[in-house]
C-alpha positions as CSV (number, residue, x, y, z in Angstrom):
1,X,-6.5,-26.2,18.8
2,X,-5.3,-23.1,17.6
3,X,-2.0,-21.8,19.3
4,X,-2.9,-18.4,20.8
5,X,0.6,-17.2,20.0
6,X,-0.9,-15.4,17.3
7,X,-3.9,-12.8,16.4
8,X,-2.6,-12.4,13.0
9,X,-1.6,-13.9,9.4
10,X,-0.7,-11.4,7.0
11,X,0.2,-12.7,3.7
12,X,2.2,-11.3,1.0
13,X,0.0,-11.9,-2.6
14,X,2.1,-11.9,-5.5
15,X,4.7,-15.0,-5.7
16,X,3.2,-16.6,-2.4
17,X,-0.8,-16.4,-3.0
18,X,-0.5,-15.9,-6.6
19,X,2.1,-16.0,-9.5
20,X,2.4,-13.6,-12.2
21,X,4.6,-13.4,-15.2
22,X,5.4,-9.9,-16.9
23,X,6.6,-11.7,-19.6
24,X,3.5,-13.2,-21.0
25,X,2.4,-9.3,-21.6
26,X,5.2,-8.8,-23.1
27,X,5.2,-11.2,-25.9
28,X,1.5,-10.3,-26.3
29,X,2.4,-6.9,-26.6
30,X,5.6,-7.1,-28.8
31,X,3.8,-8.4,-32.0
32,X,1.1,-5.4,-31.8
33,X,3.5,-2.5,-30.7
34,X,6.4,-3.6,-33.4
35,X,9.1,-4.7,-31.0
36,X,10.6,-7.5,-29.2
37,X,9.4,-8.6,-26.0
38,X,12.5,-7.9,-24.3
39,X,12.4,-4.4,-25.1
40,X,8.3,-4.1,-24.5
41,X,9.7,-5.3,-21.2
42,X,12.5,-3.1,-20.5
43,X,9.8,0.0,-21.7
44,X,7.4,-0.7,-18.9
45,X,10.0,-1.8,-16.1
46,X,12.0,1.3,-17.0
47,X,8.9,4.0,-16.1
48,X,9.5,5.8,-12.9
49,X,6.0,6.1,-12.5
50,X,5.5,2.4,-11.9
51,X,6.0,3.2,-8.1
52,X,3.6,5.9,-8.4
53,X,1.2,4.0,-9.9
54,X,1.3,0.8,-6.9
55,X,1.2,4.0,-4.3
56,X,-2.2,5.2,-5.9
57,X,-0.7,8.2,-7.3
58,X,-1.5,7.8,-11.1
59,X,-5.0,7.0,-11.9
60,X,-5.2,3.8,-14.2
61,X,-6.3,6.2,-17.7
62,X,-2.8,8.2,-17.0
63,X,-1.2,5.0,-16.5
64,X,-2.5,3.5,-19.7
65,X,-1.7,7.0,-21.8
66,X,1.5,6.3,-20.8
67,X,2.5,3.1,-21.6
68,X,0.6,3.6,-25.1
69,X,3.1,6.2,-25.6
70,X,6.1,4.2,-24.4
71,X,5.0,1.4,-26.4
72,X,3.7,3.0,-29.1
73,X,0.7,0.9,-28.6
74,X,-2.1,1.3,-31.6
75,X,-5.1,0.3,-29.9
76,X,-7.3,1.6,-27.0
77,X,-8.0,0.7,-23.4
78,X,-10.0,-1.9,-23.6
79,X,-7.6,-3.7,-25.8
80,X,-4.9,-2.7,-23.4
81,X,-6.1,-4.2,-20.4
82,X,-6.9,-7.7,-20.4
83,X,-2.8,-8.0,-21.9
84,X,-2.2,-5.9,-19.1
85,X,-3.8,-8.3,-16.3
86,X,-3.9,-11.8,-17.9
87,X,-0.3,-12.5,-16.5
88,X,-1.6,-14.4,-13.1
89,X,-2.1,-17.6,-11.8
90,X,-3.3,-19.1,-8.8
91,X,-1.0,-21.7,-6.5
92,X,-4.0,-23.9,-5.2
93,X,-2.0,-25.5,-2.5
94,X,-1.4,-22.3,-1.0
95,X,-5.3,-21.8,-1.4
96,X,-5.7,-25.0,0.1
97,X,-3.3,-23.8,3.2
98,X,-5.7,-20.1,3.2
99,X,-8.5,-22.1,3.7
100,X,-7.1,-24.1,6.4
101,X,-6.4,-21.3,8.2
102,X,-9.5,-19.3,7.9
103,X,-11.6,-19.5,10.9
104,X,-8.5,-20.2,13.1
105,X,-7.0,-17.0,13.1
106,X,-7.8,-13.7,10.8
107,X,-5.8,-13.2,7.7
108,X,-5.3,-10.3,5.5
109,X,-3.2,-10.1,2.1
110,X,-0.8,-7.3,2.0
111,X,0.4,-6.1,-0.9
112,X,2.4,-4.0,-3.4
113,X,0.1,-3.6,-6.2
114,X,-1.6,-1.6,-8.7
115,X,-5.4,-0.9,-8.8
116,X,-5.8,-2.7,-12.1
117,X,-4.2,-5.8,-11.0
118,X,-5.6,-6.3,-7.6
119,X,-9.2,-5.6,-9.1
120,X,-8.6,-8.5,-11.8
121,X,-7.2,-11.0,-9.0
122,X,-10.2,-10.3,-7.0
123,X,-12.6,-10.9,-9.8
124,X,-10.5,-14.2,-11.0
125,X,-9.1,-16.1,-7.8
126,X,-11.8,-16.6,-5.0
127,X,-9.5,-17.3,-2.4
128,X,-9.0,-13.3,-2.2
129,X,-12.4,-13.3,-1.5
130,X,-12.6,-15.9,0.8
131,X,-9.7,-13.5,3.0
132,X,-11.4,-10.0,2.3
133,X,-9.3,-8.2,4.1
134,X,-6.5,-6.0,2.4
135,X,-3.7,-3.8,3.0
136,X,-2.5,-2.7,-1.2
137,X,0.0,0.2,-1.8
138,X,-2.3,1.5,-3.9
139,X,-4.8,2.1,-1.4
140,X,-2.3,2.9,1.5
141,X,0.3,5.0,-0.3
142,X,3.1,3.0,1.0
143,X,5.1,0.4,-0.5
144,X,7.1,-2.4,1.3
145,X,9.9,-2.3,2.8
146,X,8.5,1.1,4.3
147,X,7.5,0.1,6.6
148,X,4.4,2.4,7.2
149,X,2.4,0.1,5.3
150,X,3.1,-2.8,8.2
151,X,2.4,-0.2,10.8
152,X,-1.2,0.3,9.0
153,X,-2.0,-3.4,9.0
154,X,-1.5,-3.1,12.8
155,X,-3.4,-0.7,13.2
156,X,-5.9,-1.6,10.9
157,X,-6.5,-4.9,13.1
158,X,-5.6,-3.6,16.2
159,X,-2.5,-6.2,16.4
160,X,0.8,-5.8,18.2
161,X,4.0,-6.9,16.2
162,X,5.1,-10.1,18.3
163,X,1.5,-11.9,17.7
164,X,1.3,-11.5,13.8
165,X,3.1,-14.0,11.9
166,X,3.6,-12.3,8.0
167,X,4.7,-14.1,5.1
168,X,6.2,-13.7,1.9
169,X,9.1,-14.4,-0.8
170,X,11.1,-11.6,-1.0
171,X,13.8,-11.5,1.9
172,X,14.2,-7.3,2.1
173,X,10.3,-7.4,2.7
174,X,10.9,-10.5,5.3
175,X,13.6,-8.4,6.7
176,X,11.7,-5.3,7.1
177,X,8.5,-6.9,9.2
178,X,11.2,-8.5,11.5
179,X,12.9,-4.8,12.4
180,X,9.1,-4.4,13.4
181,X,9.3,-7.2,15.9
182,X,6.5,-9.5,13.6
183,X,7.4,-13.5,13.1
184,X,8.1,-13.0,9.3
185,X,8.3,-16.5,7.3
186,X,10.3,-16.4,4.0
187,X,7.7,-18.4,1.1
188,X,10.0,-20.9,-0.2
189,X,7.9,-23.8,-0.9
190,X,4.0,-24.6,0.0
191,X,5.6,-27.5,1.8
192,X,7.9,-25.4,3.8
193,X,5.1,-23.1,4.5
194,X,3.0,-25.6,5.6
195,X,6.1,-26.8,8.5
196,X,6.4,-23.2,9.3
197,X,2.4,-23.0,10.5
198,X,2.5,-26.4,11.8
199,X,5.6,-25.3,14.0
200,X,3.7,-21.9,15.4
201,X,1.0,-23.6,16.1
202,X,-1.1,-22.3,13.6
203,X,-2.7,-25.6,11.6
């Protein structure tokens, strides 16, 4: 049985559901644009506009303009974007916990993201399927910490803050669920994970 603690897991994507790595699009990039990976890097992270562009506030064709600019990038699009989103992978045993959990209690992924990105995870890993239900900066407006984007996924499933449980790996965005009052998990570990549900209740 199910603990009935809880209404709610929301789950942090990237680093908890799914790992990415800037740096494989970086030395991707670095042989095409002329320069070394570290600086490709240091080009993109260095855009104030990223923010903008995980709010929703730059449209993916002004995003790419961009960074073909910064880069000085020779080729189009289409070229551009599989670099762009080829940097994920899945962690199946936290999958394997997802699954667990659906049907015991609703999930949703919450995220700071871009639109390219989340549409590419959703095509690739099936497990975002399998939760189908979102709460993306990109979509929202908001980024974590604000915490506006945690007061939208309670509104959004009509939960109060003391029966969600939220996890993920950073501990400003662990910190900032708690001053909401929700029982935020820091991801350090599928195995640790796992303890944390068993302990609520929740496997």
């Amino acid at each position: 049985m199910t603990s009935n603690r809880f209404s709610l897991c929301l789950f942090d994507l990237g680093n908890v559901v799914i790992d990415f790595d800037f740096d494989i699009a970086s030395r991707r990039l670095s042989p095409l644009c002329g320069i070394s990976p570290e600086e490709v890097f240091q080009r993109m992270a260095s855009w104030e506009g990223i923010p903008a562009f995980e709010e929703g506030k730059i449209e993916p064709p002004r995003f790419f303009e961009t960074m073909k600019e910064r880069l000085g990038f020779p080729f189009g699009y289409d070229a551009f974007l599989p670099i762009w989103n080829e940097i994920f992978t899945e962690k199946k045993e936290v999958s394997a916990l997802l699954r667990r959990l659906l049907g015991r209690i609703p999930l949703a992924l919450i995220s700071n993201t871009n639109r390219l990105h989340f549409d590419y995870c959703y095509r690739t890993f099936p497990i975002i399927k399998e939760v189908g239900q979102f709460v993306l900066s990109c979509e929202v407006g908001f980024r974590k910490p604000d915490l506006r984007i945690y007061q939208t996924a309670l509104s959004r499933f009509n939960a109060v803050p003391e029966k969600v449980v939220y996890v993920d790996d950073l501990q400003e965005l662990v910190g900032a669920a708690r001053r909401l009052g929700l029982e935020a998990i820091r991801f350090e570990g599928t195995g640790k994970l796992e303890r944390d549900l068993l302990e609520r209740g929740l496997l």
